[in-house]
N, C-alpha and C positions, 0 to 999 in steps of 0.2 A: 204661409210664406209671404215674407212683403215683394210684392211687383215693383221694379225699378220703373222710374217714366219712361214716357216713350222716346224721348233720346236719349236714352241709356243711363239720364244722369243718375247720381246718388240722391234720395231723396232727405229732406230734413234732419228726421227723425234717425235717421238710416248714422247721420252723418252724428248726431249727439251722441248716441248709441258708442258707436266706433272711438271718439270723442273721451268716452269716459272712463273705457277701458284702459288707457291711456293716465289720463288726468286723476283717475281714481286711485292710480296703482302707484301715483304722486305724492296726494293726500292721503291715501291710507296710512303711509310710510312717514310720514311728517305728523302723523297725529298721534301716531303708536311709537313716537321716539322709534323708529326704524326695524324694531322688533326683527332685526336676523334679517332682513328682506321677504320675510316670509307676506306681511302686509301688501307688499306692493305687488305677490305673484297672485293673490286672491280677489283685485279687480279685475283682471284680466280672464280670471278662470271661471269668475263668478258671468260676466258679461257673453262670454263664449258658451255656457252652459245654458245660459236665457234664449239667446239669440242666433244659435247656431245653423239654425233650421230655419231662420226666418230672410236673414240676409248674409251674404256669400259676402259682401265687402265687411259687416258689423264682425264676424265669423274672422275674416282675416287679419283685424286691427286687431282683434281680443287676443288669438295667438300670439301674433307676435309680443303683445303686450306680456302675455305672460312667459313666454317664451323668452325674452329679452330680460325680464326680473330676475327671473329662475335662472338663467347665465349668468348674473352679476349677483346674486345671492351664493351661486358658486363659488365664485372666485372671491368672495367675502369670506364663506370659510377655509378654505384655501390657505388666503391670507391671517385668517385666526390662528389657524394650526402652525401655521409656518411660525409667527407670532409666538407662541406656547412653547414650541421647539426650541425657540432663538433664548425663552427664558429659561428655559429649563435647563438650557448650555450653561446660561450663565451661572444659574444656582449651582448647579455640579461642579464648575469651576470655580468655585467659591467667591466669584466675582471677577474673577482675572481672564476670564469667556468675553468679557465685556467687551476687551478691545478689538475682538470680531464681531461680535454679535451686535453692538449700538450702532454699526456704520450699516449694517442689514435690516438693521432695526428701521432704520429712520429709511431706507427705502420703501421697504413695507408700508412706511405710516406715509410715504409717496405716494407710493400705488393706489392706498386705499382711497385718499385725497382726487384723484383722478379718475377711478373708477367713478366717485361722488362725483363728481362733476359731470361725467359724461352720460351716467344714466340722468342728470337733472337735465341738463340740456337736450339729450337724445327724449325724452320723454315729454318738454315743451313742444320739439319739432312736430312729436310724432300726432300729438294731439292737434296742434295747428294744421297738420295734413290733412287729419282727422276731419275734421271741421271745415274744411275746402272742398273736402269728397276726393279726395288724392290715394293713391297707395301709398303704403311707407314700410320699407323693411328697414329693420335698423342695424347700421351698420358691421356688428358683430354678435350674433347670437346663436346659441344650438337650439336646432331648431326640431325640440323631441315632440312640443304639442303639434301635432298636423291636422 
């Protein structure tokens, strides 16, 4: 188990660790064309499974990291289904479904636009906290890994 110093801080190493799980689940997901979100819940799970026994602060960046993917990969499919649904209206209705279904449509391709945004930016902060020795929960997540 790694020893915190003697003022409690986080150490270095402690702090890239934590860092990566984060940043990883970034990169994974930017390098796998986004692969379902599934990319980005696998640095986090992988970081947590290394490091879980070694440091309590590396252990709780890794969670939330995945914990936080694994919520927005959710609602990713979610928003697929609902997506599939909306076409599936339309095809049954030989196209004439459209004039409901394209205004539901284009909120959908909202959501999902937002969602992108908020795991990008939720996922810089988290890493930056990361990296100061800071806690960080992010601001909406289930939180099944503990």
């Amino acid at each position: 188990m790694m020893e915190p110093t003697q003022t409690g801080e986080v150490r270095q190493d402690e702090r890239w660790w934590a860092a990566s799980a984060h940043a990883g689940a970034l990169l994974l997901a930017f390098l796998t064309s986004w692969m379902a979100g599934v990319a980005g819940m696998v640095a986090g799970l992988v970081v947590y499974l290394l490091m879980r026994d070694r440091s309590a602060f590396v252990a709780e960046h890794a969670r939330e990291a995945f914990n936080f993917n694994l919520t927005l990969f959710l609602f990713a499919a979610g928003l697929a289904v609902a997506a599939l649904l909306l076409l599936g209206a339309t095809v049954l209705t030989l196209g004439l479904g459209a004039v409901l279904t394209l205004p539901v449509g284009i909120v959908l391709l909202v959501l999902a636009g937002i969602a992108a945004v908020v795991w990008l930016v939720c996922g810089i902060m988290a890493t930056v906290k990361a990296l100061d020795g800071q806690r960080w929960r992010y601001p909406f997540s289930l939180r099944l890994l503990r």
